[in-house]
N, C-alpha and C positions, 0 to 999 in steps of 0.2 A: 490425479497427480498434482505435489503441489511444491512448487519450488523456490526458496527466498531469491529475492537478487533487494538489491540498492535502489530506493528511487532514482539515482543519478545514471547506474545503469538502464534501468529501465528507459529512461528521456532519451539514452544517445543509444539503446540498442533495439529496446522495443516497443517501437513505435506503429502501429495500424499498419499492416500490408508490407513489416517487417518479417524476415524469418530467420530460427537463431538453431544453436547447439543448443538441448536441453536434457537432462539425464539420458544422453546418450542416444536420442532422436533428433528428428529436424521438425522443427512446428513452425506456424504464423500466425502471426499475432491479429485476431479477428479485433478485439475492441480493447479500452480502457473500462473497465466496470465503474458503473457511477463513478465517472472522477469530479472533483470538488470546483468549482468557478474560482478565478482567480481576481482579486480587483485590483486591476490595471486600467490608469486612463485609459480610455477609446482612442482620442486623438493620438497620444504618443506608439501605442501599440500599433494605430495605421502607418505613421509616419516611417515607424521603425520596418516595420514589413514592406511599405514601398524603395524603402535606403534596398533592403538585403534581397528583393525581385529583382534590382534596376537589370541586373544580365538575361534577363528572360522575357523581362518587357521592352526590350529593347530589339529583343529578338523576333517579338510578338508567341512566345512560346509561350505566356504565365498561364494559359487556360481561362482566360480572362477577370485574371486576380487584381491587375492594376485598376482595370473599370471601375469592379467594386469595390477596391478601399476606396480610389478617389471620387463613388458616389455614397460615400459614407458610408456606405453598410458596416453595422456592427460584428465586431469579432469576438467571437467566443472562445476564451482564454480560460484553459482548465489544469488541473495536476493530479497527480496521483493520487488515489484513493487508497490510502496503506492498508486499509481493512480490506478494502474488495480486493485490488492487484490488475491483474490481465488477464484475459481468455485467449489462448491458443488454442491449435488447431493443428491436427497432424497435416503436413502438406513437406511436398507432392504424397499423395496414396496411392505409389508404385512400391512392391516388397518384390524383393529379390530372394530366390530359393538360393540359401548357399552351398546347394547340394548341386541342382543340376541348373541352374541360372534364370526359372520360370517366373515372370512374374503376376503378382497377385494383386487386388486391390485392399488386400488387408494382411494384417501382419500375422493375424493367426491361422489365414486361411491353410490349410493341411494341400501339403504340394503330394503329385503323383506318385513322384519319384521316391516319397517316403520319408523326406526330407522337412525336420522340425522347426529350422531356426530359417527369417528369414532379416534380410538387413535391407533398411529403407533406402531408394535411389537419392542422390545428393545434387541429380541435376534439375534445373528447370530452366522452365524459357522466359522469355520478355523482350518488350520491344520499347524505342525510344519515345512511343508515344503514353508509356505507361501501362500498359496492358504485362503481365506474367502467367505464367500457368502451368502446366504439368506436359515436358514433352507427350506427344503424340508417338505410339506405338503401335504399330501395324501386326494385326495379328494373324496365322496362316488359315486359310480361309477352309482347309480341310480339317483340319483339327482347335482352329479357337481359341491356341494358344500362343504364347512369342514367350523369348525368351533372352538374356542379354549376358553375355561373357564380357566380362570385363579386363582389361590388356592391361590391368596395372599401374596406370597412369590416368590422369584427370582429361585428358583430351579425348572428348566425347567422338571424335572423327575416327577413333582407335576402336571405338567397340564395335560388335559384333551382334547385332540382329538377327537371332532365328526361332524357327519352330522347335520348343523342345524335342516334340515326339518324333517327328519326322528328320532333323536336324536340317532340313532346307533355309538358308538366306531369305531374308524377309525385306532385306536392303542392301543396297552396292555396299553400302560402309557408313557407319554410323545414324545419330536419327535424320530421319529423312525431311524434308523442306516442308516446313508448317508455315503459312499465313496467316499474317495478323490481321484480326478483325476490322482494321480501322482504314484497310485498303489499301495499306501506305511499306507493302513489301513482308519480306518474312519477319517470322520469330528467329531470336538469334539465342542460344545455349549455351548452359556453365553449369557449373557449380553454385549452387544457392548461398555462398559465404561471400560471393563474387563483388566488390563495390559496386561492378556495373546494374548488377540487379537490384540495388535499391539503395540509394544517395537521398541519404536525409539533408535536409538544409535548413540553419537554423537561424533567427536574427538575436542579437543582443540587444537589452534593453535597461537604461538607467533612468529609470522611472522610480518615483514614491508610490511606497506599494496602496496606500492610504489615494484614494483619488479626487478625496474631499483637498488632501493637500496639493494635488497637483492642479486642480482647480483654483483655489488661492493662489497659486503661482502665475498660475495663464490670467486671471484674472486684472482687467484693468490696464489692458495692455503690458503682458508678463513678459513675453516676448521681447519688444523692445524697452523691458525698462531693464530686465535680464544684459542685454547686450549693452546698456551705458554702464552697466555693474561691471561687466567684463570689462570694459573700457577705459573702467576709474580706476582697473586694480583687482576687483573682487575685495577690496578693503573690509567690507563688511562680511555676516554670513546669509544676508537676509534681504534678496536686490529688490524686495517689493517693500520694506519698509520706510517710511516717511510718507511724504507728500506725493501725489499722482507730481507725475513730470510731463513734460512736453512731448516726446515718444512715446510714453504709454498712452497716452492722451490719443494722440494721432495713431495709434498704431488700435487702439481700442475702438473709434468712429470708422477706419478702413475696413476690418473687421464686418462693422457695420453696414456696408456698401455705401459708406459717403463715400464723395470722389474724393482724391487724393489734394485736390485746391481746397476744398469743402472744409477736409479733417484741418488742415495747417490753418486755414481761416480762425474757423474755430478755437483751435489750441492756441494761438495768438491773442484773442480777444480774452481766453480764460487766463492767461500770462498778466495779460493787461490788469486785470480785474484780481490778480492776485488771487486766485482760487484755487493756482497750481504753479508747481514750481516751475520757474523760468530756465535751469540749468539743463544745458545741454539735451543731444536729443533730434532735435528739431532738422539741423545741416546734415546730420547724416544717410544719406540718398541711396539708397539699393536698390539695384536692378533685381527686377521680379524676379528673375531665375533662382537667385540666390536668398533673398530677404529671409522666406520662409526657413532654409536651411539653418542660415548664420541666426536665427531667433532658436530652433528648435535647440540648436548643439549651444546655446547661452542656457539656455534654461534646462539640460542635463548637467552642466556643470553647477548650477543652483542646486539642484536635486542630488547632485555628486555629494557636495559640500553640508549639506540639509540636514545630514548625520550627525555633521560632526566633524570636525575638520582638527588639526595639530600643524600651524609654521613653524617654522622653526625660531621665528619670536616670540612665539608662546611658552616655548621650551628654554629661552634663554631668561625671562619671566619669574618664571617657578624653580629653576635651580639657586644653586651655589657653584663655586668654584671646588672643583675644578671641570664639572661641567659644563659651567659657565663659560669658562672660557674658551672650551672646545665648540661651545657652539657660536660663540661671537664671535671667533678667530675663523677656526681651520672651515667651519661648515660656510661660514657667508664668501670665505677663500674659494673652497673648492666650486661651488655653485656657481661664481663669476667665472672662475673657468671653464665650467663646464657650457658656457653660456645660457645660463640657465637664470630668469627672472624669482622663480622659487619653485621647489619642490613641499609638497604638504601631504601628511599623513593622514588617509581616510578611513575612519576605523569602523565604520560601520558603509560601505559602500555597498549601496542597493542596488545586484543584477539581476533582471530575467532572461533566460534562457529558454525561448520559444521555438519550436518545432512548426514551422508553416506549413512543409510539404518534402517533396520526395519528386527524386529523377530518375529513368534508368535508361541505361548505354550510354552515352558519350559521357564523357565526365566533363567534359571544358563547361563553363559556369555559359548557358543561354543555350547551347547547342542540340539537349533534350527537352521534350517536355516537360515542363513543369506542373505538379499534380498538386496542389492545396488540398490540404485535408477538410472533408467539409461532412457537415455530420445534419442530417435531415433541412438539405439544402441549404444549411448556415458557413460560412469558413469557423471554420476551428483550429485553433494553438495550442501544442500541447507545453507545457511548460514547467518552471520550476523557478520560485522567485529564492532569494540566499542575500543576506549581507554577508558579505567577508570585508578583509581589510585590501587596504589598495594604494597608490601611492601616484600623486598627483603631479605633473613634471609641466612646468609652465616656462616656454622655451622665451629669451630675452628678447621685444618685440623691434628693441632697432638693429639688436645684430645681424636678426632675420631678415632685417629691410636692405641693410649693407650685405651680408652675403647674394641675396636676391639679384640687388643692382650690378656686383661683381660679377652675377652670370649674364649679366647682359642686358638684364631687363629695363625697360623706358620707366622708370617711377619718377614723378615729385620728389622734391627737396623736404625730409622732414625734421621737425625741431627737437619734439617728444616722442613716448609711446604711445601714447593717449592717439598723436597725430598718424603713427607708423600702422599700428593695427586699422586706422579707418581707410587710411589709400589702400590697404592689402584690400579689406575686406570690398572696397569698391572698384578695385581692379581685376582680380582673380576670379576663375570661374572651376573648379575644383571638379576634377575626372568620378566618375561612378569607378568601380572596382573592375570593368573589363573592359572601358574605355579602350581605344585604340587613338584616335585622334583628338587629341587633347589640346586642350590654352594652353601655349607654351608655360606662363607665368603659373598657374596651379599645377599643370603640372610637376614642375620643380621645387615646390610650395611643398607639395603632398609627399615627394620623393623624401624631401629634407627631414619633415615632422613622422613620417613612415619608419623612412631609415636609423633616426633617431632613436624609435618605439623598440626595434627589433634589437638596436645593439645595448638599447638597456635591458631589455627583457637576456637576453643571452649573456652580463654580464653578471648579472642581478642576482641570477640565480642562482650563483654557487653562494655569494656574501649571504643572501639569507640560505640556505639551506632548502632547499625547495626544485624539483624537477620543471625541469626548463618548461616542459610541458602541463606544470600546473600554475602558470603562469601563463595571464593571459592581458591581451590590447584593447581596450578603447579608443581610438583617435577622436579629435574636436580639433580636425584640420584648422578651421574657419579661425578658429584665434589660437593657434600656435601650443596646443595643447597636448595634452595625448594623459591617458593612465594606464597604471601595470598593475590590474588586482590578481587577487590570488583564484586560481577559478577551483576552486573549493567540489571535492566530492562526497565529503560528509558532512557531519553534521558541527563538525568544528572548526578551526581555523586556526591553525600552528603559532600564527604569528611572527613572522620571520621577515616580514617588512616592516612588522613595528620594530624589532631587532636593529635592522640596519637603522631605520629613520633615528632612533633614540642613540646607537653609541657609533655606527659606522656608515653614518654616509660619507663623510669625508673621503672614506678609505673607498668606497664604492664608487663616489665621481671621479675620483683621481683616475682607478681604474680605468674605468669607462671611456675617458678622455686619451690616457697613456697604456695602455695596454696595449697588446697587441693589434693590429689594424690591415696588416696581410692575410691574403687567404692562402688556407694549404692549397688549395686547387689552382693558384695562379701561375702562369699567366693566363689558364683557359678563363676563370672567372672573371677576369678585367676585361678579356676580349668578348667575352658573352653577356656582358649589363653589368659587370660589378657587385653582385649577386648569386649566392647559391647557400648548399645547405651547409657549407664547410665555414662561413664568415654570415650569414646574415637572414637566411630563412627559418620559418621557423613551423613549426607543424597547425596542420588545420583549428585544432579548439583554439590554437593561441592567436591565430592572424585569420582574421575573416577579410582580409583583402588578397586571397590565394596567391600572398606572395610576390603581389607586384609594386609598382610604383617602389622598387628598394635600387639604392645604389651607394653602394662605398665613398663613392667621389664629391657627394652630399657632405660627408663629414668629415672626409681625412684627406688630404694630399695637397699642391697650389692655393686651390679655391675652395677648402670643404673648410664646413663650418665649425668645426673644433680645431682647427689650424690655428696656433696664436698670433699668427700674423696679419689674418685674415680680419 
């Protein structure tokens, strides 16, 4: 048998030790057939798979996935083979007689009773350690065989275990208590379409697909010279061009395992000697917790931008009026209201969508086992790299600082932006995605730039034309960022953010800002976090933060940051 589907389907439905609807049976997915190596930096595809474990290594559930990315082990990053496809496999290989209810281990086995047609069982087992398999059926020890009446309904506590021939009870009521292999309680039953029976989990990845290029970028201290690029503006499109600087300098000998007095020595005597440039760099002090992060998420916005990037003074550049003047008028208007430092048009934005692994039974993110897919003792990712278009929203760095302060927080006195992003970035310590006990200050950081992401993505998406849910978030918490690309299931891309960026942002910020801001579900919403799916959540492909860290009161009402008072 051989059946088309979509690579996109394919990546989100059939996935290794997945199982699906197929012309009318139930199969699972044994392998990917030769599928093709993917070239993705190593480093960023670790970095990215440690970001989207954190709820499971936190839990010590990853199956010990964290060890190995952070002993570097290389990850095997693959996609679909359009020629070869997937091999399934009938599963479970219980056939039900629909004559007299016996079951078979095959579908054409010829039943007793005379009975020619048989239809395959739909339930299986699994446990949260990762183990599944084919309930267990007890058959009658006189005659050899069982048989199952079905009551109608999907609740397996309903059917009926017996001996066809004899018609004896094989069970008090329903399948009887199977243990799991792993010693750690029973198997638990459903329906094989079940979420709980297999929960893929995916990390995103804003990587250049070329690795030569992302080597040039890390190169030479990329990282910190990345993060003075953020800092100056992103002025340029290219934070490694010019002269080596003082941070890259220091941040390329740290690298190195000089010590930290070592590297600055150094990079000062190179200042001296005129060998590198003297400008900035050097003062800016991170706490280890974070450096690594606030470097990674500078140099995806590099790699964001790498494409190809459209401000919207590029666009006031190349027109005439009466463009012109809607784009020097209403668009630099609306943007200041919206508090917004600029928004830019990404028209060629590079994502991977990687498949790391699979959970089953509890859904809450850390609470099951987590299972890495791993193919002749290697990890493997299965994946799928796409530019689409996407749209870049770079929130204003001192109104962030004064809404902040408004909430309470202890900051320094600042003068610029330049100055406002380095006290964030050296004060704040930013929640993983299931956090519970959080720095006050990132956490309301993350709320503010989260909440921001959700209420553009849900406004967005009528102005371009495009389902809420093909539309999807990036955040670059660390410097006030966030993107809305289009999360693309074919082989094209509508263009419906370049639509608005080119004749209706205006009309779109305004929105955003003055539209409506109540939720239908209130007052229960304002009592329960200010958040639900009637004002501000938004479905799994589009928020890989399940939804948390959102709150209305971030942006609207006294103290929220779209307030004109505020």
């Amino acid at each position: 048998m051989k059946v088309e589907r979509g690579a996109s389907q394919i990546l989100f439905g059939l996935l290794p030790g997945q199982t699906a609807d197929l012309e009318g049976r139930i199969w699972k997915v044994a392998q990917w057939l030769d599928p093709m190596p993917m070239a993705l930096d190593q480093d960023a595809v670790r970095r990215a798979l440690l970001g989207a474990i954190t709820p499971w290594s936190a839990t010590k559930n990853d199956d010990g996935l964290e060890r190995d990315l952070r002993s570097r082990i290389s990850v095997e990053v693959v996609e679909l083979n359009k020629h070869r496809g997937v091999l399934v496999e009938p599963f479970p290989n219980q056939w039900r007689c629909k004559t007299c209810g016996s079951i078979a281990r095959s579908r054409d086995e010829r039943c007793r009773c005379g009975g020619t047609t048989r239809a395959q069982m739909q339930f299986v087992t699994y446990h949260t350690c990762g183990a599944s398999g084919e309930p267990y059926l007890p058959r009658c020890k006189a005659h050899k065989a069982v048989a199952v009446r079905l009551p109608g309904t999907a609740t397996a506590r309903e059917l009926r275990i017996f001996c066809p021939q004899c018609q004896r009870p094989l069970t008090p009521g329903g399948f009887p208590f199977q243990p799991c292999n792993c010693g750690e309680g029973g198997m638990s039953l459903t329906v094989h379409r079940a979420a709980v029976v297999f929960s893929p989990h995916f990390a995103v990845l804003v990587n250049p697909p070329d690795p030569t290029e992302a080597a040039r970028l890390r190169a030479g201290g990329g990282g910190a010279r990345a993060l003075e690029w953020v800092l100056d503006g992103m002025t340029s499109n290219d934070p490694t061009a010019g002269r080596q600087t003082v941070a890259g300098l220091v941040e390329t000998l740290r690298l190195a395992n000089l010590s930290e007095e070592t590297a600055q020595r150094m990079a000062q005597e190179a200042v001296t000697r005129g060998e590198i440039d003297g400008h900035g760099g050097a003062e800016i002090v991170l706490p280890d917790t974070t450096r690594d992060k606030v470097h990674e998420e500078a140099l995806s916005l590099a790699s964001a931008v790498n494409g190809g990037r459209t401000r919207v003074n590029d666009m006031v550049a190349g027109t005439t009026p009466p463009l012109r003047t809607l784009y020097e008028g209403a668009y630099g208007n609306s943007m200041r209201q919206a508090q917004l430092e600029g928004v830019e048009l990404l028209a060629n934005f590079p994502v991977a969508t990687l498949a790391f692994g699979y959970t089953r039974g509890d859904l809450s993110p850390g609470a099951a086992r987590l299972v890495p897919f791993r193919e002749r003792g290697r990890i493997r990712a299965y994946g799928s790299l796409s530019r689409t278009e996407a749209l870049l929203f770079r929130l204003d760095p001192l109104h962030v600082y004064r809404h902040l302060t408004s909430r309470g927080h202890a900051l320094p006195d600042v003068k610029d932006a330049r100055a406002a992003r380095t006290a964030l970035l050296q004060a704040m310590e930013l929640p993983y995605p299931t956090q519970e006990r959080v720095q006050p200050l990132g956490g309301d950081l993350l709320r503010l730039v989260h909440s921001y992401a959700h209420r553009a993505i849900r406004r967005l998406a009528s102005f371009a034309g495009i389902e809420r849910d093909g539309l999807a978030e990036y955040l670059v918490p660390h410097h006030l960022s966030f993107v809305v690309y289009a999360a693309s299931r074919g082989d094209f891309v509508l263009g419906g953010l370049q639509s608005v960026f080119e004749s209706s942002l205006h009309r779109f910020l305004a929105d955003l800002v003055e539209g409506e801001s109540r939720c239908a579900l209130d007052p229960g919403c304002r009592s329960g976090g200010g958040a639900c799916m009637g004002c501000l959540h938004l479905g799994e492909p589009s928020c890989r933060w399940f939804n948390r860290f959102l709150d209305r009161s971030e942006l609207f009402g006294a103290h929220g940051f779209l307030n004109p008072g505020t």
